[in-house]
Residue, then its C-alpha position, 0 to 999 in steps of 0.5 A: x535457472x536464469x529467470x528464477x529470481x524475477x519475483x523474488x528478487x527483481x519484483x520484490x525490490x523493483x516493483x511493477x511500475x513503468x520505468x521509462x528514459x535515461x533517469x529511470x535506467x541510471x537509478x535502476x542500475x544505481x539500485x542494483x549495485x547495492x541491491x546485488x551485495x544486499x542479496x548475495x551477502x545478507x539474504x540468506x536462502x533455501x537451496x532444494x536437497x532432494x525431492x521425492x515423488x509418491x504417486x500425487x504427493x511430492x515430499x521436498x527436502x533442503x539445505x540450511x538456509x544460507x547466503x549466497x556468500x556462504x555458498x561460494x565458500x563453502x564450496x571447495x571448487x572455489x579459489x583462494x584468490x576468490x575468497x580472498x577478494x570475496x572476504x574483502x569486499x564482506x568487511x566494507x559492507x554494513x547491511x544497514x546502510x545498503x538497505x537505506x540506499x535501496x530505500x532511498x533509491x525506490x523513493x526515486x524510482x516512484x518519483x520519476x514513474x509518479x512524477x506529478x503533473x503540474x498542480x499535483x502536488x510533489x513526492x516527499x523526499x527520501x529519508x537520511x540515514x539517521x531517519x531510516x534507522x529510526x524508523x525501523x523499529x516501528x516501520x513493522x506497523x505500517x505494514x508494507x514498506x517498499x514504495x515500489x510495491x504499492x500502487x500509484x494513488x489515483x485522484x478520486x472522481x468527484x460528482x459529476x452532477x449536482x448533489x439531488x438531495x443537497x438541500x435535505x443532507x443535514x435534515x436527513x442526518x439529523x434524523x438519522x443521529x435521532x433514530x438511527x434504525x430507520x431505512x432509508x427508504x421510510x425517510x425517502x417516503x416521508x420526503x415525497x409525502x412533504x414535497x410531492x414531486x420533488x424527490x422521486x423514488x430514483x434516489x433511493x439507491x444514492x440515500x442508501x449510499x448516504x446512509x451506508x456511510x453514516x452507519x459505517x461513521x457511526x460504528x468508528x466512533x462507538x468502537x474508537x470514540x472518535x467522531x466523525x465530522x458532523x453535517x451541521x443541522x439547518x432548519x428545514x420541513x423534514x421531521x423526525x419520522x414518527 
């Protein structure tokens, strides 16, 4: 009963970073200051009824989704000093803007979990209100919000040796562009058939990644029309293969 809103609540909002110090302990309890009254006001929830066991099939029945407040109300053990004080605190509170806090405060999380090292570049600074709010109608598109649910991105590995096939790169495009249902195989053949020696058949598994991304490239711009960035042609011994 204690730990029942971990997932749903804890992780949801806070993520699976590591949150270490002074800094992150003090915006996490910034967070759930207004992360709490979010929840217990404005997040309505299913409360299990009842549960019938037949055998291997359990059939589970509900109460009407309701928010924590509503409960504490509805509950006739509750006092008129509670509802009361309850009520009060209810009327100062907008949804709107403890949704922005919390926003804001997960920006700040991801900042001090991500904080960049020196020549990384810095994490962009939280929205204002009037930012959020705009932003709302159409965040629907982006798909998932909560920046403590992604995961922090990591630097792409670049080559660890020199480019084998630097100097073929454009002729190989451009006899791609040209027929583009050859293999890279029949390409790799016609290289060692020119330049004996130079181009061992090792490399055709690193043609064949070339050529994934190229066909992948091809297809973006024949479903969206957009081009993707062009290897420049330069003269070179390799032909179209005939």
């Amino acid at each position: 009963m204690v730990e029942q809103k971990n997932g749903a609540v804890v992780r949801h909002t806070v993520g699976y970073r590591r949150y270490e110090g002074l800094e992150a302990a003090a915006a996490l309890a910034e967070l759930y200051r207004s992360l709490r009254l979010f929840v217990n006001f404005f997040q309505p929830s299913f409360k299990l009824a009842s549960k019938l066991r037949d055998g291997a099939q359990v059939t589970k029945r509900s109460h009407a989704p309701a928010t924590p407040h509503q409960r504490l109300l509805a509950d006739p053990r509750t006092t008129e000093a509670t509802r009361v004080r309850v009520e009060a605190l209810h009327a100062t509170l907008d949804p709107v803007r403890l949704l922005s806090a919390i926003r804001a405060l997960q920006q700040e999380l991801v900042t001090i979990a991500d904080r960049p090292t020196v020549g990384e570049t810095a994490a962009p600074t939280a929205p204002t209100l009037e930012q959020f709010l705009s932003g709302l109608r159409t965040a629907w598109r982006e798909g998932e919000v909560r920046l403590t649910s992604k995961p922090k991105e990591k630097a792409k590995c670049g080559r660890r040796r020199p480019d084998p096939l630097v100097t073929v790169t454009a002729q190989l495009h451009n006899c791609f562009e040209a027929e583009p249902w050859r293999t890279a195989r029949e390409l790799l053949e016609r290289l060692q058939d020119e330049q004996p020696g130079t181009y061992p058949v090792g490399l055709l598994r690193t043609l064949q990644r070339r050529f994934k991304e190229w066909r992948r490239d091809k297809a973006h711009e024949l479903v969206f029309g957009a081009t993707a960035a062009a290897v420049e042609p330069v003269a070179g011994p390799l032909h179209s293969v005939t």
